[in-house]
N, C-alpha and C positions, 0 to 999 in steps of 0.2 A: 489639604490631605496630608497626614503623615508621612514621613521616611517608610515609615514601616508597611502602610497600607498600599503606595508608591509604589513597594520593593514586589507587595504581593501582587497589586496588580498585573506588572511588568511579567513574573513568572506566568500568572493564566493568561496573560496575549502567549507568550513565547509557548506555551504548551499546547495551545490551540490551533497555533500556526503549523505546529508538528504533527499535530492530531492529523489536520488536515490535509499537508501534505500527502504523509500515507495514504493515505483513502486513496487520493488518485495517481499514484504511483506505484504500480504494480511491482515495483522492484523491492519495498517498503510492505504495501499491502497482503502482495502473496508470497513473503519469504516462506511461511509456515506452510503456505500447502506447495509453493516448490516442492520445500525439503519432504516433503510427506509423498507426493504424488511424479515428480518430475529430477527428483535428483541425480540421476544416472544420464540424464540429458544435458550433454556439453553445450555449450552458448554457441552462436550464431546463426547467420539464415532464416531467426523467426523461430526455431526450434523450439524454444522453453514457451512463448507465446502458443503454439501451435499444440503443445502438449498441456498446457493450461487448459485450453480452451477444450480439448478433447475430455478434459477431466470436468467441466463447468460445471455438471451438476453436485458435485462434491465438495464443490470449491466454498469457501467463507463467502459473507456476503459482502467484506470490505475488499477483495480480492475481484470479484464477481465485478465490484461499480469502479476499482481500478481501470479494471479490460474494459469497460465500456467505455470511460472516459478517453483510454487511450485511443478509442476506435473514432473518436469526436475531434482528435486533434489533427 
């Protein structure tokens, strides 16, 4: 395998590993509908969770399998 084909691989692991992070980390996944849906909500006590979740049907669907994931660990 080349330097070159080497260098590409390495980049789509390392993109993929990101990719998928997000998906199940709501921190990551739902910044966009946060800031859309829940930004006036200060952190703690479950708050931003609690107001996601009241928003669900609105919510993205990488956001959506975030919350569920989190609900699995």
């Amino acid at each position: 395998m080349s330097k070159l084909n080497f260098a590409a691989f390495l980049v789509a692991v390392a993109i993929s590993g990101v990719a998928s992070a997000q998906s199940s980390d709501p921190r990551g996944a739902c910044k966009a509908d946060y800031d859309k849906f829940c930004a006036g909500i200060a952190p703690g006590g479950g708050k931003i969770i609690a107001c996601l979740e009241a928003k669900r049907d609105q919510l993205s669907a990488s956001c959506k399998t975030a919350l569920d994931d989190r609900k699995k660990k």
